[in-house]
Each structure stands twice: as structure tokens, then as C-alpha cells.
C-alpha positions as CSV (number, residue, x, y, z in Angstrom):
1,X,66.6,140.6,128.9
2,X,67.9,138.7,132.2
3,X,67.0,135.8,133.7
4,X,65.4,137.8,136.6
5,X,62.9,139.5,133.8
6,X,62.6,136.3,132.1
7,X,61.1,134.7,135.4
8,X,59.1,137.4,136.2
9,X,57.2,137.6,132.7
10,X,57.1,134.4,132.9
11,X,55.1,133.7,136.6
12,X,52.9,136.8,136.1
13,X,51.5,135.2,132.5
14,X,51.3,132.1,134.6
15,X,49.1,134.2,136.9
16,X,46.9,135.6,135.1
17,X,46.0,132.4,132.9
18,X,44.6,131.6,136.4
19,X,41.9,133.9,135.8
20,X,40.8,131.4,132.3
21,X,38.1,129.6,132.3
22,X,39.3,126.2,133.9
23,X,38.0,123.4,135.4
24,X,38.7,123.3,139.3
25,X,41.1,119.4,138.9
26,X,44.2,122.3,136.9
27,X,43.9,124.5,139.9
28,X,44.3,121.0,141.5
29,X,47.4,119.3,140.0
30,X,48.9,122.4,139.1
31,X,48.9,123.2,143.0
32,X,50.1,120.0,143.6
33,X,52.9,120.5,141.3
34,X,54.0,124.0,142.9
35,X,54.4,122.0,146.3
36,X,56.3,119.7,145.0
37,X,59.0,121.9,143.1
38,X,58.9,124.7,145.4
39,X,60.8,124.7,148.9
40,X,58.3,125.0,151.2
41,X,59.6,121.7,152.8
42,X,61.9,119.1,151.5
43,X,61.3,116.2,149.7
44,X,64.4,113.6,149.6
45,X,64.4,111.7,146.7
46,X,67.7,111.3,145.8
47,X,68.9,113.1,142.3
48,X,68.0,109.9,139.8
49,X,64.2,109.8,141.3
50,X,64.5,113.8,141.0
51,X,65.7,112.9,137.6
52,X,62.8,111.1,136.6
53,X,60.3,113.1,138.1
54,X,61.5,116.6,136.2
55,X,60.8,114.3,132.7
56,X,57.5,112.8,133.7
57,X,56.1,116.2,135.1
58,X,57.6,117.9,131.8
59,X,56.2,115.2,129.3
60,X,52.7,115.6,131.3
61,X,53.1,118.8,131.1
62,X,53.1,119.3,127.2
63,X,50.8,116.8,126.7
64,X,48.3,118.9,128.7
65,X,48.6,121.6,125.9
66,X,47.7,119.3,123.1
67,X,44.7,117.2,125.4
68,X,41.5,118.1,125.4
69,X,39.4,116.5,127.5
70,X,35.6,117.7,128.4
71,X,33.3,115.7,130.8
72,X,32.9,112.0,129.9
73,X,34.1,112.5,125.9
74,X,37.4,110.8,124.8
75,X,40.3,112.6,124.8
76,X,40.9,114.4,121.5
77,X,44.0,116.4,120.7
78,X,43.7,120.4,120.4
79,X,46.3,121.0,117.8
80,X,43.6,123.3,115.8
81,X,41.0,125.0,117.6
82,X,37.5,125.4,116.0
83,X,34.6,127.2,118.3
């Protein structure tokens, strides 16, 4: 499979996991996120602040899979799912 697939696959699962059942603040940050990363318009921060920035948003990022967080409850991690 090529890289050009790979992508592809890739952003259309991405797109249709916007059709789950989220709360509004994903839609949100994950917007926020695409404007950031995308090249819309340009945002100079010099490569070490770009650096930094591709590790926080990809830490946050994984984090967000294991965080569970539902109205005012504490956080609890989602590593096993019981409904």
C-alpha cells in the first residue's frame, strides 16, 4: 500500500468517527488542531517551538484515548470498557 492510500484510509476513518457520539469541546480542539497543522496561513515559530509543539499535541493526543472524562466526574482512564 503507498503513502497516498495510507493517508487517504487514514482521513476518511478520521471522518467518519466525526459522526460518534461526541461532546461538542473534540469538535472544538480537534478543529483547533487542524488550523494549526494545516496551511491555511502560516504560523512562524521557528523549528525548536515547532519541535515542541508536534510532542505536546502528540502526548495530548494519546492521552485523549486513555481519558475519560464525563461532566463533573474525575478523570478515570478507559483502558477496559464496561457498558
Amino acid at each position: 500500500m503507498t503513502m497516498n492510500n495510507t493517508i487517504k484510509i487514514t482521513l476518511s476513518i478520521l471522518l467518519f468517527l466525526c459522526l460518534a457520539d461526541m461532546p461538542y469541546a473534540y469538535l472544538i480542539i480537534y478543529g483547533a488542531l487542524a488550523l494549526l497543522f494545516q496551511s491555511f496561513f502560516k504560523i512562524a515559530l521557528g523549528r525548536e517551538l515547532w519541535n515542541v509543539v508536534d510532542v505536546l499535541v502528540g502526548i495530548g493526543l494519546i492521552v485523549s484515548v486513555f481519558v475519560d472524562k464525563k461532566g463533573g466526574e474525575d478523570v478515570k482512564f478507559n483502558c477496559t470498557k464496561n457498558h
